[in-house]
C-alpha positions as CSV (number, residue, x, y, z in Angstrom):
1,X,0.0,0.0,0.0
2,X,3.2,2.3,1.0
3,X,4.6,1.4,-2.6
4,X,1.1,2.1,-4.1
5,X,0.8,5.6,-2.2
6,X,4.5,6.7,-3.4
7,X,4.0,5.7,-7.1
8,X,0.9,7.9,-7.4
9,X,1.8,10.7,-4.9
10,X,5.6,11.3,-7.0
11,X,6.2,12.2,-10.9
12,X,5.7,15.1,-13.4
13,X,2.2,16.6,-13.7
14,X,2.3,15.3,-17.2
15,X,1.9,11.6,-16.4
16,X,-1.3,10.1,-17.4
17,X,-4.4,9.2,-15.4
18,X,-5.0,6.2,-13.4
19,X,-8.5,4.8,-12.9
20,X,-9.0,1.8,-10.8
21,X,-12.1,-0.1,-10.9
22,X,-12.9,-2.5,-8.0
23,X,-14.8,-5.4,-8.8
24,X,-17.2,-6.5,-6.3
25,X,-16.9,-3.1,-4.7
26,X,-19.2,-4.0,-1.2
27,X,-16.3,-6.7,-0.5
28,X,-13.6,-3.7,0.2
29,X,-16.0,-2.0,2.6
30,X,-15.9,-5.8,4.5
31,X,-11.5,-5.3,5.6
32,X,-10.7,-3.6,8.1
33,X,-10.9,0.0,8.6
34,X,-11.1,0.1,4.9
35,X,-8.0,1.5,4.2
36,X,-7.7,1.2,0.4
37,X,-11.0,2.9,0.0
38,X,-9.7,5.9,2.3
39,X,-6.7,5.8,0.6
40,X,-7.7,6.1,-3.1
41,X,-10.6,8.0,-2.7
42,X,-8.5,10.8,-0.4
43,X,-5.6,10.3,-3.9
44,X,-8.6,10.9,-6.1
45,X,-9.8,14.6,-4.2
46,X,-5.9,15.9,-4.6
47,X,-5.3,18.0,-7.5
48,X,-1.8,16.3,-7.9
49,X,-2.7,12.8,-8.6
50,X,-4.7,12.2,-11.7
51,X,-6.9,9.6,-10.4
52,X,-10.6,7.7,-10.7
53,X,-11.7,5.1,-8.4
54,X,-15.0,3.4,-9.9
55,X,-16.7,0.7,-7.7
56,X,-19.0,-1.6,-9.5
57,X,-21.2,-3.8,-7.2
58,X,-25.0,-5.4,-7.0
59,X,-25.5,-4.1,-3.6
60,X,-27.9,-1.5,-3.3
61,X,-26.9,-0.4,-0.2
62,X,-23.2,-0.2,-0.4
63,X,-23.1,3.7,1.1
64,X,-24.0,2.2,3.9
65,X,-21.1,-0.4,4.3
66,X,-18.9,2.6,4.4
67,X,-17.3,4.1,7.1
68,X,-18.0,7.7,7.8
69,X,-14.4,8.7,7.3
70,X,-14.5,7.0,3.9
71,X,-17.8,8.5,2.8
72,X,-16.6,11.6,3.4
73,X,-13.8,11.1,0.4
74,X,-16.2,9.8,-1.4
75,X,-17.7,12.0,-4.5
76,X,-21.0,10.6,-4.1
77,X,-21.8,10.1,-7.3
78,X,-23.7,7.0,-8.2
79,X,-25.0,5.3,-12.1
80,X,-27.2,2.9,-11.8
81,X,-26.6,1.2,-15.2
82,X,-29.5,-1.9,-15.1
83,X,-32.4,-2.0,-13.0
84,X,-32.7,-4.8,-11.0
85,X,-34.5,-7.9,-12.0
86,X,-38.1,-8.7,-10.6
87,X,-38.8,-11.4,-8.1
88,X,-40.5,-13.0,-11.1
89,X,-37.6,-12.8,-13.0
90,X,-35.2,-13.9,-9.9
91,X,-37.2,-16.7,-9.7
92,X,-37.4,-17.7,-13.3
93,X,-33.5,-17.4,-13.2
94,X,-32.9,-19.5,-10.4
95,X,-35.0,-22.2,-12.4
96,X,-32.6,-21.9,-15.2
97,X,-29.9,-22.0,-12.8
98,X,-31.3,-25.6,-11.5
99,X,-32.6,-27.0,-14.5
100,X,-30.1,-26.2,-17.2
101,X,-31.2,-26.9,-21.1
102,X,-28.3,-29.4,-21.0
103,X,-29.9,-31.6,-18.3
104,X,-33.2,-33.5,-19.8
105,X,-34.5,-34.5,-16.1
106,X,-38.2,-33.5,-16.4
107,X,-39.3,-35.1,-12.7
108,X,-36.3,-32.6,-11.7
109,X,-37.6,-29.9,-13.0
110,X,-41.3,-30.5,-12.5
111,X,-40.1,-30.4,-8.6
112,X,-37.8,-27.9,-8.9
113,X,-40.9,-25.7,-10.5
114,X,-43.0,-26.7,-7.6
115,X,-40.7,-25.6,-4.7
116,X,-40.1,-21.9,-6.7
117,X,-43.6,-21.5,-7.8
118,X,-45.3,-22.2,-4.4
119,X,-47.0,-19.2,-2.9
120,X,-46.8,-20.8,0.4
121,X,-43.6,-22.5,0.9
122,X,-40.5,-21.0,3.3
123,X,-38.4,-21.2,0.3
124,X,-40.1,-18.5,-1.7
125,X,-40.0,-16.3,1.3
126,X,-36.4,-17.0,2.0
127,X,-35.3,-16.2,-2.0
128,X,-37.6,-13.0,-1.4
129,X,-35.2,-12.0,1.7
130,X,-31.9,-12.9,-0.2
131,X,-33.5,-10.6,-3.4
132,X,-34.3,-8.2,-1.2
133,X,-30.9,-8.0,0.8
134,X,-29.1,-8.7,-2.7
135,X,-29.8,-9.0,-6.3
136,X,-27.3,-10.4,-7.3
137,X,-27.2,-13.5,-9.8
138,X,-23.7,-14.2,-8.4
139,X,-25.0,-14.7,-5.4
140,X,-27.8,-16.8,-6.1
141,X,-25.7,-19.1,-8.0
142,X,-23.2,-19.6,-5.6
143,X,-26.4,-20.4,-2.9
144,X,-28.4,-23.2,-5.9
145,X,-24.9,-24.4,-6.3
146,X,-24.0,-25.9,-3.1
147,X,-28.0,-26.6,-2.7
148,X,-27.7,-29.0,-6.1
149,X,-24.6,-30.3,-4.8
150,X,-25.8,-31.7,-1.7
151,X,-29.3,-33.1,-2.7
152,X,-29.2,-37.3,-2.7
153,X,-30.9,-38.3,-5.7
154,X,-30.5,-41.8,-4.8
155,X,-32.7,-41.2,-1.4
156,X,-36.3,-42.3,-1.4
157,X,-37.8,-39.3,-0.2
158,X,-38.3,-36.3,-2.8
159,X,-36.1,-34.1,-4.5
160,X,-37.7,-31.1,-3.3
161,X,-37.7,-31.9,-0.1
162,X,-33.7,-31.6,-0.3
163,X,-34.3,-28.6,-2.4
164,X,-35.9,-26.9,0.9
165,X,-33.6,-28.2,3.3
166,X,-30.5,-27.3,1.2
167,X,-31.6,-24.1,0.5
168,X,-32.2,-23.0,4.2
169,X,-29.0,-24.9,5.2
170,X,-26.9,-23.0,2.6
171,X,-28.9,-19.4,3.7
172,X,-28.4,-20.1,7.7
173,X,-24.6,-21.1,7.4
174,X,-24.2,-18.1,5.1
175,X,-25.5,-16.2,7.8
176,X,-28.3,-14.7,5.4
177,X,-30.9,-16.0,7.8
């Protein structure tokens, strides 16, 4: 970080400018006293270092995962390039996300369609809390992931009985619920 500060702080006014665009943005306000984000966002308010900083992230509420002393650098300036999918449409994803083209398993999906479509089921209410803590398609495939992974097909009882319990195990040692 030193070596970082030096490079951008020394040289001729005529270098060129620097933009740095963090990936995943919400993750650097999770380390500790979020020093990098203090850091480049104080570099980008001096007139002596040419310097963006452009976070890209699915959180909507990533101003609030920064500290104060950090989002006071900030510029608070914000684009919000794609509106967020529906529940609908997160739900019709995470569908896709189960039952791939590829896989021709139509008791699968008939139970997998079940379980999503229900009106009255925990699942649906715990995919509405992750959609409505975060939107992100990342996210939800990492979570249907590790459910697929851990359903027992060769078990007697149903599939979408594992699809419920694997869902809520993956959400509770996540700590989403």
């Amino acid at each position: 970080m030193t070596f970082l500060l030096e490079t951008l702080n020394s040289g001729d006014k005529g270098r060129q400018s620097v933009i740095f665009v963090l990936d995943e943005f919400d993750l650097f306000t999770q380390h500790h006293n979020q020093h990098l984000l203090y850091n480049l966002f104080d570099l980008s308010q001096s007139k002596s270092t040419p310097l963006a900083v452009i976070g890209l992230t699915c959180r909507q509420d990533v101003m609030e995962l920064m500290e104060k002393r950090v989002k006071s650098r900030f510029s608070h300036r914000q684009y919000f390039l794609f509106g967020p999918p529906t529940f609908e449409e997160y739900v019709s994803i995470a569908h896709e996300i189960l039952c791939p083209e590829t896989l021709s398993l139509p008791a699968w999906s008939t139970h997998v369609r079940e379980v999503l479509n229900s009106s009255d089921n925990k699942i649906r209410t715990y995919l509405e809390r992750v959609y409505n803590f975060n939107r992100s398609i990342k996210l939800l495939k990492n979570c249907l992931t590790w459910v697929a992974v851990h359903i027992d097909s060769s078990s007697s009882k149903s599939m979408s009985n594992y699809l419920r319990r694997n869902l809520l195990k993956f959400l509770r040692t996540q700590k989403l619920f």
